[in-house]
N, CA, C and O atoms as a DFTB+ gen file, in Angstrom:
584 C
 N C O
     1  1     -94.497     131.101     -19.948
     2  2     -95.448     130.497     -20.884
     3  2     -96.655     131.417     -21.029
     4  3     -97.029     132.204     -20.159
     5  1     -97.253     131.227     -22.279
     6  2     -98.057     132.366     -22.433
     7  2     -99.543     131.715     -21.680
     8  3     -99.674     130.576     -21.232
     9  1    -100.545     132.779     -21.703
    10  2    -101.881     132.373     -21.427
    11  2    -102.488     132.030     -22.270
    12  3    -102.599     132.714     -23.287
    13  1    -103.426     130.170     -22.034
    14  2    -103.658     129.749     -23.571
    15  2    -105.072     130.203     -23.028
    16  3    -105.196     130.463     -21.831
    17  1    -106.217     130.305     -23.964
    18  2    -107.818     130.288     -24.215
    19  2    -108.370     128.924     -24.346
    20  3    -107.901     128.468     -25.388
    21  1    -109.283     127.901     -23.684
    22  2    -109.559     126.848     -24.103
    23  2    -110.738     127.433     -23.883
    24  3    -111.236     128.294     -23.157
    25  1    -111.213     126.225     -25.282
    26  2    -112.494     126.472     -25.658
    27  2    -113.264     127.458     -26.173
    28  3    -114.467     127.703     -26.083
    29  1    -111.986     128.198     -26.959
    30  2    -112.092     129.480     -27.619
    31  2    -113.037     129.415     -28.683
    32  3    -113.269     128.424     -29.374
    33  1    -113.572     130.550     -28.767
    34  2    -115.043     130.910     -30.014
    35  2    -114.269     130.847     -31.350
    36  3    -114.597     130.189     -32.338
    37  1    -112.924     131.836     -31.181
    38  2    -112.246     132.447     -31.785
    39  2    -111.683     130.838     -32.581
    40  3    -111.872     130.578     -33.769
    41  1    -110.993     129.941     -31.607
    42  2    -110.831     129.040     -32.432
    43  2    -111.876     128.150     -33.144
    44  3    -111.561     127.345     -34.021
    45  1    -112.980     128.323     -32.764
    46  2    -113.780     127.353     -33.894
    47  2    -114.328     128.075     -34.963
    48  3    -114.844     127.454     -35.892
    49  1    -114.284     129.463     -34.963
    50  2    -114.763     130.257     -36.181
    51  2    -113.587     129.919     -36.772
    52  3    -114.065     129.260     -37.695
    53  1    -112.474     129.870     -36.935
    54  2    -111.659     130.177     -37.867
    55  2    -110.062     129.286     -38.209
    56  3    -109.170     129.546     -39.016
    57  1    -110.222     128.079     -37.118
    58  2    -109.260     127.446     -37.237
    59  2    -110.185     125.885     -37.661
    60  3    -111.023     125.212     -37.060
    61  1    -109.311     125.752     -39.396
    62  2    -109.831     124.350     -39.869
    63  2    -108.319     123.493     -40.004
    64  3    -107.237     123.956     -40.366
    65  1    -108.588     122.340     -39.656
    66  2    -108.050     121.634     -39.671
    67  2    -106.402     121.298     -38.678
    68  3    -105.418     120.609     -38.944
    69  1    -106.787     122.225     -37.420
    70  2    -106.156     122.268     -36.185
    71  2    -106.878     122.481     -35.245
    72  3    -108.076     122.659     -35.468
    73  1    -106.405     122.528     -33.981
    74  2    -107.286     122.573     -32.861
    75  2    -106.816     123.759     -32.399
    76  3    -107.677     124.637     -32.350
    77  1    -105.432     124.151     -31.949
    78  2    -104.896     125.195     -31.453
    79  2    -104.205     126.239     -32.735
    80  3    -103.610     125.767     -33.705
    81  1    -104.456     127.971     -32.475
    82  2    -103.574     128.434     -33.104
    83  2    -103.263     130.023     -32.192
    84  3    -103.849     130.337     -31.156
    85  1    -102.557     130.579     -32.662
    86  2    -101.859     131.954     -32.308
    87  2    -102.807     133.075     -33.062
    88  3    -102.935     133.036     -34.286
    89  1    -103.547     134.202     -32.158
    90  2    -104.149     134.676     -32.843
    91  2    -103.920     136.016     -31.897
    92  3    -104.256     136.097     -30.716
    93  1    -102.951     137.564     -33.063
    94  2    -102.938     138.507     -32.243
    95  2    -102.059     138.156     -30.980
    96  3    -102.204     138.833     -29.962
    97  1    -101.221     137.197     -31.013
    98  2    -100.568     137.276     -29.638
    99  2    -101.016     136.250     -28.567
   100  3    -100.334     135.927     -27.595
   101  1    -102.515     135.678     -28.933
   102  2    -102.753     135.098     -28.022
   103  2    -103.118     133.546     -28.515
   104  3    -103.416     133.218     -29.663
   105  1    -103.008     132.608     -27.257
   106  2    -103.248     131.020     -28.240
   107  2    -104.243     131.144     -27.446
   108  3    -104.358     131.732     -26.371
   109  1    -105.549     130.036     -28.586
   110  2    -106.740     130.308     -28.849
   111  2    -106.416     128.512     -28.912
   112  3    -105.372     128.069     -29.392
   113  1    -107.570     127.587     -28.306
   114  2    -107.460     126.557     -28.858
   115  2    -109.094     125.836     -28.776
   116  3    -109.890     125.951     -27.844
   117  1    -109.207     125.376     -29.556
   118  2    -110.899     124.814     -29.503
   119  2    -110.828     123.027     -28.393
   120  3    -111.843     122.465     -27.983
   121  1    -109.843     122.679     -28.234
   122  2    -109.426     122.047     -26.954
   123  2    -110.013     122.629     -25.720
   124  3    -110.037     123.844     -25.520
   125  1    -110.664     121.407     -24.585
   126  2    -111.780     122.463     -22.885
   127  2    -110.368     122.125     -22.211
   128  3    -109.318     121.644     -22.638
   129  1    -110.746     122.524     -21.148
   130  2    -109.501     122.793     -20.349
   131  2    -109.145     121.551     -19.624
   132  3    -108.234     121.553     -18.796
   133  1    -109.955     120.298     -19.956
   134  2    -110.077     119.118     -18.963
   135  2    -109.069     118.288     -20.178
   136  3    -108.492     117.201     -20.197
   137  1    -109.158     119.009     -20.789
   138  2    -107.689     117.917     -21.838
   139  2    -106.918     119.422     -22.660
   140  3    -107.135     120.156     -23.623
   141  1    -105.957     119.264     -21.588
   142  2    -104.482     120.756     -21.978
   143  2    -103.935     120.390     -22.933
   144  3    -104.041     119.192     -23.196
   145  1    -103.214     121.171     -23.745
   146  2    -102.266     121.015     -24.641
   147  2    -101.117     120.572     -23.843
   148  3    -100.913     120.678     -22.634
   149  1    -100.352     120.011     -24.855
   150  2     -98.836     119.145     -25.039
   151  2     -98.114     120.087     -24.470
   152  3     -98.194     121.215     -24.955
   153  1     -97.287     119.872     -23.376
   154  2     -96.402     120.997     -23.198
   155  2     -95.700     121.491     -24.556
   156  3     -95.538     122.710     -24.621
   157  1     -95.125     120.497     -25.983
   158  2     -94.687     121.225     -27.223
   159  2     -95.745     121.776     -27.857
   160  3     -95.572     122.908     -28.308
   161  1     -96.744     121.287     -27.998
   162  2     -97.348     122.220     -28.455
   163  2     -97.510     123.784     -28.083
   164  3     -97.359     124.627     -28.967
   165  1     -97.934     124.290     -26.267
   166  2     -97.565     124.963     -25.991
   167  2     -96.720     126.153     -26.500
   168  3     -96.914     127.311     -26.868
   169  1     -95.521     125.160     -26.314
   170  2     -93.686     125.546     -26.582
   171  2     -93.867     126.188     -28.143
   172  3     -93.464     127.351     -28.133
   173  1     -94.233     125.877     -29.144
   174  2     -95.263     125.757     -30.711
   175  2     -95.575     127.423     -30.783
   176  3     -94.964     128.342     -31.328
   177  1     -96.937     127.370     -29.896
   178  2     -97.177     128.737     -29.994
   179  2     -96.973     130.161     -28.846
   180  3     -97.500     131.248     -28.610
   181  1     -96.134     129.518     -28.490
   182  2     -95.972     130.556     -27.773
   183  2     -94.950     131.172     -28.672
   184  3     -94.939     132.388     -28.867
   185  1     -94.185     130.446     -29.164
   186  2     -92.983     131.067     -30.026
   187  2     -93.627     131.849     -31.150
   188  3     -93.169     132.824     -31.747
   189  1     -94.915     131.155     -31.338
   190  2     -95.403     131.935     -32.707
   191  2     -95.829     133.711     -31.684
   192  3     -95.892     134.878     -32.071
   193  1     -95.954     133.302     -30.832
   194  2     -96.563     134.663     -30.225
   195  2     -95.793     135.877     -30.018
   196  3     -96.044     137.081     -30.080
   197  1     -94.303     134.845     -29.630
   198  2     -93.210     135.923     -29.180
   199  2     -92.986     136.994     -31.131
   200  3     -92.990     138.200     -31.379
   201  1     -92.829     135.753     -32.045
   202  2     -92.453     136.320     -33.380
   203  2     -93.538     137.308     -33.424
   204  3     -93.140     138.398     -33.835
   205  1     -94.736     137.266     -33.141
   206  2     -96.001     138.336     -33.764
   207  2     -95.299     139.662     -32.594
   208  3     -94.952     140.739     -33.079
   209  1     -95.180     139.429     -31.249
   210  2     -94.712     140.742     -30.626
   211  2     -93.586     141.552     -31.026
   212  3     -93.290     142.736     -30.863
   213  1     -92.965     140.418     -31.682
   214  2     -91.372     140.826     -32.662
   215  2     -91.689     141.979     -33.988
   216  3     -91.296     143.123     -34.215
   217  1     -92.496     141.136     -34.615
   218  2     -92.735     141.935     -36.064
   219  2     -93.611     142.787     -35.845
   220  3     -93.796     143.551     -36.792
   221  1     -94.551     143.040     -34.488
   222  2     -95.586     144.045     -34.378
   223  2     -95.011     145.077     -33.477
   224  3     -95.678     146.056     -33.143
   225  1     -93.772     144.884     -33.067
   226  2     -92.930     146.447     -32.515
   227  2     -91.946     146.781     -33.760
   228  3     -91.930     147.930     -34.201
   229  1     -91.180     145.841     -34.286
   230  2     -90.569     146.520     -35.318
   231  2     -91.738     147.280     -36.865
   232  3     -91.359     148.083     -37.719
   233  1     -92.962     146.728     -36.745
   234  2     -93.942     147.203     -37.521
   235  2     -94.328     148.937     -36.759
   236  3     -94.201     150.021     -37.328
   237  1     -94.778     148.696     -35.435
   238  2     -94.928     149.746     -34.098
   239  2     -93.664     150.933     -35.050
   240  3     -94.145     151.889     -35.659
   241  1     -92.566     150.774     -35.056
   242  2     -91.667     151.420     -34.912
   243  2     -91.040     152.225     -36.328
   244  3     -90.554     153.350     -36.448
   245  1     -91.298     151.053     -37.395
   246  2     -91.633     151.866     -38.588
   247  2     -92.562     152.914     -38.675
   248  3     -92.447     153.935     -39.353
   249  1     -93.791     152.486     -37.704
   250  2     -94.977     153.662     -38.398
   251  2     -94.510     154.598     -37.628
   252  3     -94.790     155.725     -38.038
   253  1     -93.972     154.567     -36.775
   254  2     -93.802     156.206     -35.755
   255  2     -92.828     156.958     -36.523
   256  3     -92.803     158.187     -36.584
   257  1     -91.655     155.798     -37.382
   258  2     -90.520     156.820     -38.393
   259  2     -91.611     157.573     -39.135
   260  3     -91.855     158.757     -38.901
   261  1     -92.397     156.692     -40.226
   262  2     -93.302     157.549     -40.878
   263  2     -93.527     158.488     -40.619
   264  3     -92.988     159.444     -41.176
   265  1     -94.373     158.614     -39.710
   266  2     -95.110     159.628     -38.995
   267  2     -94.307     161.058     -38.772
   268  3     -94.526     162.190     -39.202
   269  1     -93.414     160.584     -38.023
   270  2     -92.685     161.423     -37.684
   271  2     -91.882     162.454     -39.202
   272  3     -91.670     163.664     -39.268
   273  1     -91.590     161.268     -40.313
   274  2     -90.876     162.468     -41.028
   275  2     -92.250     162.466     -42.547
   276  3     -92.022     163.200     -43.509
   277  1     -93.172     161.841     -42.534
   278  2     -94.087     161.490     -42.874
   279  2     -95.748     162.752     -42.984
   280  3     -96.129     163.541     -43.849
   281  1     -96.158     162.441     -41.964
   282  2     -97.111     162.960     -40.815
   283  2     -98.153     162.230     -40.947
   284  3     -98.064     161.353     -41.807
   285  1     -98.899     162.288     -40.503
   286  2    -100.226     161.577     -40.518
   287  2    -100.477     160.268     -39.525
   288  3     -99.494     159.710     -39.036
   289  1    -101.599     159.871     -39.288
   290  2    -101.813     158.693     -38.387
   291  2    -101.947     157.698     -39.046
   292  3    -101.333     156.723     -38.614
   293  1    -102.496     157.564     -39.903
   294  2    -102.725     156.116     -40.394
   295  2    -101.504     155.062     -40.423
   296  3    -101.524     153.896     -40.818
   297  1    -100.920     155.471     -40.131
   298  2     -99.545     154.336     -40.381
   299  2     -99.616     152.774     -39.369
   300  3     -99.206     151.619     -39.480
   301  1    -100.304     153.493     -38.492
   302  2    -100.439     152.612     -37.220
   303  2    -101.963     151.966     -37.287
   304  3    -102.537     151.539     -36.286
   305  1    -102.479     151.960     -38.498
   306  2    -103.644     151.386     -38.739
   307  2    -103.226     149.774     -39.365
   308  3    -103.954     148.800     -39.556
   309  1    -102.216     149.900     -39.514
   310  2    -101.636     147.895     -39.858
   311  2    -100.843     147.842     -39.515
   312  3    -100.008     147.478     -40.342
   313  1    -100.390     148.064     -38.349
   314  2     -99.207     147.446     -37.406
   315  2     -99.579     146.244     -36.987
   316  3     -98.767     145.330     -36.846
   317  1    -101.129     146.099     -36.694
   318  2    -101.536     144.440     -35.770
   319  2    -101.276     143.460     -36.749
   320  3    -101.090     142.267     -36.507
   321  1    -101.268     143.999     -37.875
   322  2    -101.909     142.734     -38.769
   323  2    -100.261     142.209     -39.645
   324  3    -100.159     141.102     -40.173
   325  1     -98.915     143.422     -39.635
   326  2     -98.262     143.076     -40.061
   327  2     -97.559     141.544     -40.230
   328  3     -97.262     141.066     -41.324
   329  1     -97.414     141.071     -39.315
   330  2     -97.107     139.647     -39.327
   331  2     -98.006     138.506     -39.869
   332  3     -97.517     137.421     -40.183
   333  1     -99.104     138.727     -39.956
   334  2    -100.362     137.842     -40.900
   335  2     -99.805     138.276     -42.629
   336  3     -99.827     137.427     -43.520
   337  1     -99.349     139.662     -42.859
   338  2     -99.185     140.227     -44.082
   339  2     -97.912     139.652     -44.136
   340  3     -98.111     139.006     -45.165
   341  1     -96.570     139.336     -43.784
   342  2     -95.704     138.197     -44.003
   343  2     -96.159     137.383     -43.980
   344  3     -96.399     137.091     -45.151
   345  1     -96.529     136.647     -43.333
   346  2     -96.988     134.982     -42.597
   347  2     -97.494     135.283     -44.649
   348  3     -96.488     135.323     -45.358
   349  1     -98.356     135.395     -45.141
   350  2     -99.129     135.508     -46.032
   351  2     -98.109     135.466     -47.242
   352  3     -97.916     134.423     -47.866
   353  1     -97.536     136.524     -47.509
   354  2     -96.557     136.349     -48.719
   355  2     -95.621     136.215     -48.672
   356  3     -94.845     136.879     -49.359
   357  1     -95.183     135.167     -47.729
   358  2     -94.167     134.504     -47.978
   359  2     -94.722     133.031     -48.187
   360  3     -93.898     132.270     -48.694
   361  1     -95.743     132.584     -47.945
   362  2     -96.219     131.265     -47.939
   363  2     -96.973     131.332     -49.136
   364  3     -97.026     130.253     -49.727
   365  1     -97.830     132.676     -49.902
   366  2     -98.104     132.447     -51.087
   367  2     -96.684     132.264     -52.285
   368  3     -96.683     131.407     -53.169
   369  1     -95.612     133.210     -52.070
   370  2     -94.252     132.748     -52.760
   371  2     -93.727     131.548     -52.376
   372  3     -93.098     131.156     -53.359
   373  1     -93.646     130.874     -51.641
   374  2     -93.595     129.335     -51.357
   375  2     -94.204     128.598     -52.201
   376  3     -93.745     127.823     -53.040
   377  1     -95.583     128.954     -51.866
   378  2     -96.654     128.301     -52.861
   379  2     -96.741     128.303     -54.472
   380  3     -97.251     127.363     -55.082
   381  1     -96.289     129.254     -55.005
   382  2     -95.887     129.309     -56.380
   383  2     -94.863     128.517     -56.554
   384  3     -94.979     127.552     -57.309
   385  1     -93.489     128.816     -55.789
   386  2     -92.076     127.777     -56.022
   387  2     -92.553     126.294     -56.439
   388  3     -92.366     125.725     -57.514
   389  1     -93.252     125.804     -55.236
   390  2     -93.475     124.848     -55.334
   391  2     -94.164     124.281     -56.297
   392  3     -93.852     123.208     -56.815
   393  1     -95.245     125.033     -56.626
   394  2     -96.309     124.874     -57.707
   395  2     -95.694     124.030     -58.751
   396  3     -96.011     122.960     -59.272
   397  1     -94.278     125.220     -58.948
   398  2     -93.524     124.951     -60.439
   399  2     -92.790     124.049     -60.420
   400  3     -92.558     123.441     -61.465
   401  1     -92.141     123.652     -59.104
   402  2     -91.204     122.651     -59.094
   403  2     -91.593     121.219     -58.854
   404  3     -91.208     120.289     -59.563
   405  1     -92.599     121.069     -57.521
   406  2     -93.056     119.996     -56.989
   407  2     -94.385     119.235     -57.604
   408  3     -94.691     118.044     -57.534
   409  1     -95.050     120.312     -58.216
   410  2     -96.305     120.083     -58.624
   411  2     -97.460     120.190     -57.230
   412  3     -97.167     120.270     -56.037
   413  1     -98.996     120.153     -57.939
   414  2    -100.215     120.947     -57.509
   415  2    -100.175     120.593     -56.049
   416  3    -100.304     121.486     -55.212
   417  1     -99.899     118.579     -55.485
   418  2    -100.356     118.600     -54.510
   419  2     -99.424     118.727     -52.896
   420  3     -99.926     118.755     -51.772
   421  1     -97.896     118.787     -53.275
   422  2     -97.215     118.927     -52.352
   423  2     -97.009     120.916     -52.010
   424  3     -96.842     121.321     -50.860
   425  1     -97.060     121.749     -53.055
   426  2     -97.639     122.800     -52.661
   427  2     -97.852     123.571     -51.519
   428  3     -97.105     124.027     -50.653
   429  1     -99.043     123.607     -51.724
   430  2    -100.005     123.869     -50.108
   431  2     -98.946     123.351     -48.778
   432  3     -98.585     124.089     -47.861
   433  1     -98.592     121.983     -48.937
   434  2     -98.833     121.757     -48.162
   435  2     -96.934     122.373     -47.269
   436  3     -96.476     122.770     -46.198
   437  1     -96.611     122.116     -48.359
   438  2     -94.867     122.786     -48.391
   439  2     -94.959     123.880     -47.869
   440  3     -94.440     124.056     -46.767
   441  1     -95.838     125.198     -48.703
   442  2     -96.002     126.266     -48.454
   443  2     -96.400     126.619     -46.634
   444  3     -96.036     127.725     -46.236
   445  1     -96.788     126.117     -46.084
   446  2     -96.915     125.875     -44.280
   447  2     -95.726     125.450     -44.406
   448  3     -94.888     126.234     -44.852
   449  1     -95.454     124.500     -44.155
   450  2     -93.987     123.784     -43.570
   451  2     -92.775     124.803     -43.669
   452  3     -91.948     124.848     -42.759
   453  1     -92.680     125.619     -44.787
   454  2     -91.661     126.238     -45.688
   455  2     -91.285     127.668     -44.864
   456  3     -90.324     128.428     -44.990
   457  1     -92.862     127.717     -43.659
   458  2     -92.750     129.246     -43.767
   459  2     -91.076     129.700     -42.490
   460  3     -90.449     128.986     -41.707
   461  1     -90.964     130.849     -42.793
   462  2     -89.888     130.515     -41.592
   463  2     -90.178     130.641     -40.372
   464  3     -89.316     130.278     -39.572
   465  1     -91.636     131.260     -39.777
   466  2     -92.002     130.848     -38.737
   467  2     -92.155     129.986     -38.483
   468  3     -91.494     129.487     -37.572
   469  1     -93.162     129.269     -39.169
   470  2     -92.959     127.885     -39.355
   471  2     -91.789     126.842     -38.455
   472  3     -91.880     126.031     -37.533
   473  1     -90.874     127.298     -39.163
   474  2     -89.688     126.711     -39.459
   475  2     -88.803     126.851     -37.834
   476  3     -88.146     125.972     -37.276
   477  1     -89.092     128.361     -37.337
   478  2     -88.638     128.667     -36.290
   479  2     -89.182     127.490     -35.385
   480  3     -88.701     126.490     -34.853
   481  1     -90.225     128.002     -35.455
   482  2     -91.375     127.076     -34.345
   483  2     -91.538     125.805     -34.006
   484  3     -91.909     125.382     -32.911
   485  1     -91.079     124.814     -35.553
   486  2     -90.980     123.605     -34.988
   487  2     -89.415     123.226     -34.485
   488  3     -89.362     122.345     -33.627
   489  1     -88.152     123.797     -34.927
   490  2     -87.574     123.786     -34.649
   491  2     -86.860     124.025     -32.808
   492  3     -85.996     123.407     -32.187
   493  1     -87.837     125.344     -32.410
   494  2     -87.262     125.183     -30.613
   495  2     -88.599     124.745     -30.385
   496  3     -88.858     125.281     -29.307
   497  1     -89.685     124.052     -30.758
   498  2     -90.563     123.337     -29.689
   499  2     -90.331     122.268     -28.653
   500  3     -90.887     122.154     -27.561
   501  1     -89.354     121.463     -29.227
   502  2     -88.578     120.455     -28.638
   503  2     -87.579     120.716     -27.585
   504  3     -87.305     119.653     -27.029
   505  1     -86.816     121.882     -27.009
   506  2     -86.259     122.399     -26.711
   507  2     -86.988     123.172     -25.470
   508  3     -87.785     124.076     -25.723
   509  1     -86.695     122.793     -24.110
   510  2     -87.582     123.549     -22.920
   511  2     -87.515     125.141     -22.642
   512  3     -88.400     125.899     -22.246
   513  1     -86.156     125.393     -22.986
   514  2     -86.247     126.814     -22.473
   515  2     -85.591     127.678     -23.644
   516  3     -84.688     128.497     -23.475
   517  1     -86.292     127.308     -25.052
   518  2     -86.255     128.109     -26.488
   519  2     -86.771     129.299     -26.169
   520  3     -86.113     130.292     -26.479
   521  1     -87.954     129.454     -25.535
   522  2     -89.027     130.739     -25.897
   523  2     -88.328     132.004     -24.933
   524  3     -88.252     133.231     -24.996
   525  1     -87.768     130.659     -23.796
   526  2     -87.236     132.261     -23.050
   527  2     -85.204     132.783     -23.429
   528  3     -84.708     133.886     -23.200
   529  1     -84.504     131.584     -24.015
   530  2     -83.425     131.826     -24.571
   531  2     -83.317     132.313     -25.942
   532  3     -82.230     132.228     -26.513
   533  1     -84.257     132.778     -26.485
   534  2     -84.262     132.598     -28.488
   535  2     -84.106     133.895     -28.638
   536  3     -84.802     134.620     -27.927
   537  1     -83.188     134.490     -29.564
   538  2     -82.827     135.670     -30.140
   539  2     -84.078     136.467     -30.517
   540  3     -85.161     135.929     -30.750
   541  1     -83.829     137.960     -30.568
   542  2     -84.794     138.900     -31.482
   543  2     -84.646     138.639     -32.659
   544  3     -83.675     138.859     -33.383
   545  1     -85.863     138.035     -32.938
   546  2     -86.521     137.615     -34.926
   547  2     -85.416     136.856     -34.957
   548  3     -84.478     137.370     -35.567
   549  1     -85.172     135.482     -34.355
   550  2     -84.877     134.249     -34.772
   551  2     -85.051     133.636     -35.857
   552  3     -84.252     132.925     -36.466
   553  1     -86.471     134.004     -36.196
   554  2     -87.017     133.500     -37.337
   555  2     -86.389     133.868     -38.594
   556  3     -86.267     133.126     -39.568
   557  1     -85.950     135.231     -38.482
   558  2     -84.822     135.611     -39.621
   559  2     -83.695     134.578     -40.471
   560  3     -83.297     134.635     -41.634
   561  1     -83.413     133.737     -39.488
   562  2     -82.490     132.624     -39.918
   563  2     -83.373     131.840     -40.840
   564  3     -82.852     131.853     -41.956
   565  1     -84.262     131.301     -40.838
   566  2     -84.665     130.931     -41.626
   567  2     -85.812     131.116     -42.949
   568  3     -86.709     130.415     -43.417
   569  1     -85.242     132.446     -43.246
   570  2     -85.662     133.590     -44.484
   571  2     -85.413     132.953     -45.711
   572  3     -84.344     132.383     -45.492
   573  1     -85.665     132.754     -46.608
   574  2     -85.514     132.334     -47.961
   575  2     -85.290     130.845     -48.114
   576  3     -84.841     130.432     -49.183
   577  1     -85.593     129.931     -47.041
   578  2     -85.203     128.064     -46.945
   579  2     -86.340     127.430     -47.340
   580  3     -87.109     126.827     -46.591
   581  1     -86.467     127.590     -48.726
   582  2     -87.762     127.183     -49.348
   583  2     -87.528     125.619     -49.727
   584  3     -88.426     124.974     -50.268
C-alpha cells in the first residue's frame, strides 16, 4: 500500500469537491490522520498511482528513444506530467461525446466516470489484492468504453 499524506496543503489547494486524490504518484488527502481513509478508497488510489508509474516509465522510455535517435534533452521535460496529458484528453473527448449525445448536464459528469483510469480504479478497488495482482497498463482494457 502506498504512503498516504494527511492533511495535505497540496490537497486543499487543489482538490474541489473530494477529499483525497493521487498527485505525481503520491495520495494527498485533506482528511488528519485521526480519521484514515477507507481501506477502498486507499485500494482507489493507489491504483491510480501504480497507472501514473506505468505511463511515466513508458513516457521515461519514449524520451530516451528520442533522444537517442533524436538528440537533445528536452524530451524528458514532460515525462511527469504525461499521464495528467491523457487523464486530460481523453476525458475532454468523453466530454464532447457526451455533450452530443447525452446533453450539457450528464457530460462532465460521464466524462470522470468514462475515463479508463477511472474505470480501472473503481473496478479493482473492491478487490484486496488488485494493486499487487493487476497487469502492466490494465487500464488499457478499458480504452475507448465511452
Amino acid at each position: 500500500m502506498r504512503r498516504i499524506y494527511y492533511n495535505s496543503w497540496l490537497a486543499k489547494c487543489f482538490i474541489f469537491g473530494y477529499s483525497t486524490a493521487m498527485f505525481f504518484g503520491y495520495i494527498c488527502t485533506k482528511n488528519r490522520p485521526d480519521n484514515p481513509l477507507s481501506a477502498r478508497l486507499k485500494r482507489h488510489e493507489s491504483i491510480h498511482a501504480e497507472q501514473y508509474g506505468e505511463v511515466t516509465l513508458l513516457a521515461f522510455l519514449l524520451a530516451l528513444l528520442s533522444q537517442a535517435v533524436l538528440g537533445g534533452g528536452w524530451w524528458f521535460a514532460g515525462v511527469p506530467f504525461v499521464y495528467y496529458v491523457l487523464y486530460f484528453l481523453e476525458a475532454s473527448l468523453t466530454w464532447w461525446f457526451r455533450l452530443v449525445t447525452d446533453g450539457w448536464k450528464s457530460a462532465a459528469r460521464m466524462a470522470y466516470e468514462y475515463s479508463m483510469f477511472e474505470q480501472e480504479a473503481r473496478a479493482g478497488e473492491g478487490d484486496v489484492g488488485y494493486v499487487e495482482s493487476r497487469r502492466f497498463c490494465a487500464f488499457l482494457r478499458y480504452f475507448g468504453r465511452i
